[in-house]
Structures are given as C-alpha cells and as structure tokens.
C-alpha positions as CSV (number, residue, x, y, z in Angstrom):
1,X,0.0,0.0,0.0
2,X,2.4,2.1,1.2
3,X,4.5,1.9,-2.7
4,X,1.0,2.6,-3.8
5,X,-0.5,5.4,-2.2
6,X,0.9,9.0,-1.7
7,X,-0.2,10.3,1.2
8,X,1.0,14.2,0.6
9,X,-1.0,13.2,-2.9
10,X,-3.7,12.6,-0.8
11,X,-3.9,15.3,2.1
12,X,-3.3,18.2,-0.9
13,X,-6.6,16.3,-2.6
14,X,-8.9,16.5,0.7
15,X,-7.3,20.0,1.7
16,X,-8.2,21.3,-2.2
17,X,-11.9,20.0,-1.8
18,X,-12.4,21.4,2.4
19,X,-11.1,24.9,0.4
20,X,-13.5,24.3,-2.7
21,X,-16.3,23.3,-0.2
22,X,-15.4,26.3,2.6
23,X,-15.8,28.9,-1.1
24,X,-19.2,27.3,-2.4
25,X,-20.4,27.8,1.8
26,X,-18.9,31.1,2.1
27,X,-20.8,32.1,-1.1
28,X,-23.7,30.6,0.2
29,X,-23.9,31.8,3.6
30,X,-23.0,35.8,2.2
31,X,-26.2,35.3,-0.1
32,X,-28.3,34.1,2.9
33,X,-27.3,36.8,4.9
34,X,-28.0,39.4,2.4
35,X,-31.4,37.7,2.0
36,X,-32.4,37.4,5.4
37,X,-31.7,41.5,5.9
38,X,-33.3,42.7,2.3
39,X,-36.4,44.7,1.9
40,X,-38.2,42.2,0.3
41,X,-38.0,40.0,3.2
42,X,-39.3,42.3,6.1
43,X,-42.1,40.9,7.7
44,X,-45.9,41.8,6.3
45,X,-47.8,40.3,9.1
46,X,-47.5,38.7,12.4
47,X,-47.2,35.1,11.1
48,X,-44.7,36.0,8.4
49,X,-41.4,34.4,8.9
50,X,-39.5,35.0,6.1
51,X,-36.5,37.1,7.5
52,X,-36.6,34.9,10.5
53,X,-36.1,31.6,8.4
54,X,-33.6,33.2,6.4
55,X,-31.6,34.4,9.6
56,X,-31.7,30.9,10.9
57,X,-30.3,29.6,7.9
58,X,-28.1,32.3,7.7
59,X,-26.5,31.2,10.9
60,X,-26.4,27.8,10.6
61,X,-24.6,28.3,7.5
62,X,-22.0,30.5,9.3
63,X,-21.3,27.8,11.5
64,X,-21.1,25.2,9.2
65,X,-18.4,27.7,7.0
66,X,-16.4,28.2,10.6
67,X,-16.2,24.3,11.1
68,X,-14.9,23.8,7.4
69,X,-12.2,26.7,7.7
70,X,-11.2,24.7,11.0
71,X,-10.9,21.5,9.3
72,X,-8.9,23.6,6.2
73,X,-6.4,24.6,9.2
74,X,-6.1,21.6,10.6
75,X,-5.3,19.6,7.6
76,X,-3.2,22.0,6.5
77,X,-1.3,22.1,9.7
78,X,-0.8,18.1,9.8
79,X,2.5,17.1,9.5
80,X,2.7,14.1,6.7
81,X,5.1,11.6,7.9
82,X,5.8,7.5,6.9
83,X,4.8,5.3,9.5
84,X,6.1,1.7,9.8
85,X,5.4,-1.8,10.9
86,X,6.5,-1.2,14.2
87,X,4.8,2.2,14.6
88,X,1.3,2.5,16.1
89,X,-1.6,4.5,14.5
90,X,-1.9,8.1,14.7
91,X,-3.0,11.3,13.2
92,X,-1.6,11.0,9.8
93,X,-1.4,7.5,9.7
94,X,-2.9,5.6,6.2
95,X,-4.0,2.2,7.7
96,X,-5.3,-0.9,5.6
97,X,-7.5,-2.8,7.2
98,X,-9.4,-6.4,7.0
99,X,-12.8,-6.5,8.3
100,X,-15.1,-9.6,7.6
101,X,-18.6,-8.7,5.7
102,X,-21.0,-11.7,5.2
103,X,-18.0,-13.9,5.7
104,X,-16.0,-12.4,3.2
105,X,-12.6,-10.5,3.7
106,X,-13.1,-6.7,2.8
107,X,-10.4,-4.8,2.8
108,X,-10.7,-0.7,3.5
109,X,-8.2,2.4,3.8
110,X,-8.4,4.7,6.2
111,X,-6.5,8.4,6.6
112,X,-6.8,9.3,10.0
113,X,-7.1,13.1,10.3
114,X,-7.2,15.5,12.7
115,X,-10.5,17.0,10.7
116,X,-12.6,16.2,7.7
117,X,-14.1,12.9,8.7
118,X,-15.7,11.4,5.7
119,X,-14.2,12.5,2.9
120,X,-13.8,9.3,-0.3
121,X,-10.8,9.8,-2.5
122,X,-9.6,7.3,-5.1
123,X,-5.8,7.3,-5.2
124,X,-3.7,5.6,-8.0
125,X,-6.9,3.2,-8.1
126,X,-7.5,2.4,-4.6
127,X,-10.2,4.2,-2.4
128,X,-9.1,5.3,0.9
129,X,-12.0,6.9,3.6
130,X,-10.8,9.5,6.0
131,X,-11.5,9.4,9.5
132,X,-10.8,11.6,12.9
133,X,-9.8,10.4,16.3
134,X,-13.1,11.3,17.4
135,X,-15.2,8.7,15.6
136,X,-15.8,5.3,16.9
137,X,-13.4,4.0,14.1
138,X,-11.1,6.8,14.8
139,X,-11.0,6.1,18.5
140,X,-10.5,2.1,17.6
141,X,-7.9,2.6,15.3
142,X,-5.6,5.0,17.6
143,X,-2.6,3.3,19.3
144,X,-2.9,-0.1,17.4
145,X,0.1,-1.8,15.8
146,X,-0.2,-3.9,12.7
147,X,-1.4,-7.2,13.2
148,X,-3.6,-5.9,16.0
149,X,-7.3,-6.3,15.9
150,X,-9.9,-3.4,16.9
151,X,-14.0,-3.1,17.1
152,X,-16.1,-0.5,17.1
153,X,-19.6,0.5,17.0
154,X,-22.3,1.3,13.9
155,X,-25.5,1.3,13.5
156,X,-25.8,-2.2,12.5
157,X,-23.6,-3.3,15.2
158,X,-20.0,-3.8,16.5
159,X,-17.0,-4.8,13.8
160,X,-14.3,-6.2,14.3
161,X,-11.3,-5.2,11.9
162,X,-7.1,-6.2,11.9
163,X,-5.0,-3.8,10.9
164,X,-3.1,-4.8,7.8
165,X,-1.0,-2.1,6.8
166,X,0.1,1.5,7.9
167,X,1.8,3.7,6.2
C-alpha cells in the first residue's frame, strides 16, 4: 500500500476539496445573509417568517463555513510523515484494514485526520476513507500496531477489523 499510495498526494486532494467546499459555503452563507436583511424579506404580518427563516439559515450556515475553515487549518497544519510496521496508529497515519462482511474479507483504507471525517478519495486506483480520532473508528484505530485487531460500533452493530498495513 504504502508503494502505492501517496499520502501528501492525498492530504493536498482532501485540503483542495475542504477549500472548494469552505468557497461554495462562504458564497452561500453571504447570499443568505444578504437575503435574510433585504427589503423584500421584512415581515408583512405577524405570522410572516421569512426574515426569521432566512436568519436561521443564515446562521447555521455560518457555522457550518467556521467548522470547514477549522478543518482547512487543521489539515493544513498536519505534518505528513511514513509510519512503519513497528509504529502504532496516529494522526496521519494511512492504515489498511481487514474486516469480515458476510463472511468475506473486505479490505478498506483509512487516513486518519485531525479533521474532515468522511471524505472518499480514489488514489492511483484504490479508495481510501478519512476518518478523525473522534469517531468510533477513529478512537478504535488509535494506538494499534499492525497485526492488532480493533471493534467498534455502527449502526448495524459492532465490527471487528485487523489492521493490515500503515503507512
């Protein structure tokens, strides 16, 4: 994986799309605003909430632009480094994984970041997942060694994974 995969390939590709995304939001949220403060949108009538929807939305959008510039910093600010065999998994770490799906061997990639949980990337043909310290995975996957195994919760209910490869 490691031969396969470039990981400063990789963090450039999710910190291009957080800026992209953090633009389109910024846009977004700026036309919101203006909406929710224009003449049109003063209130006719008790029961009209039209300035009052747009405000909320306004905000909501605000936060969801401060929580994307967060995750732009903090990405930014990670320090890509190799990890080994011997090595245990951390922020920054690109771990390979075998879990078992209706008695089959699956195996996933996961970038574990110190933001931006959930973004899919295909890299030099394989898809790697990333995935923050906070998340069940996340939280599973911190501190193991290869060969180790690791479960967390979903939904569905608890997996079990072993960790393959880091790199």
């Amino acid at each position: 994986m490691s031969e396969c995969v470039d990981k400063h390939a990789l963090v450039a590709a999710i910190r291009a799309r957080l800026e992209e995304d953090l633009a389109t939001l910024a846009r977004r949220q700026a036309d919101t605003q203006a909406g929710a403060t224009h003449a049109e949108n003063r209130a006719e009538h008790a029961k009209d909430t039209r300035a009052t929807e747009e405000s909320y939305l306004a905000r909501g959008l605000a936060e969801r632009v401060a929580d994307v510039r967060r995750n732009v910093e903090a990405v930014s600010n990670l320090e890509v480094r190799p990890f080994g065999e011997d090595d245990a998994v951390a922020v920054g770490a690109l771990v390979c994984v075998a879990l078992e799906d209706d008695e089959e061997e699956v195996r996933e990639r996961w970038l574990v970041l110190p933001g931006a949980a959930g973004i899919e990337l295909e890299a030099d043909g394989v898809l790697v997942r990333s995935v923050t310290p906070v998340s069940p995975l996340g939280r599973a996957l911190l501190g193991l060694e290869v060969g180790d195994e690791g479960t967390y919760k979903t939904p569905s209910g608890a997996r079990t994974f072993e960790v393959i490869e880091l790199a």
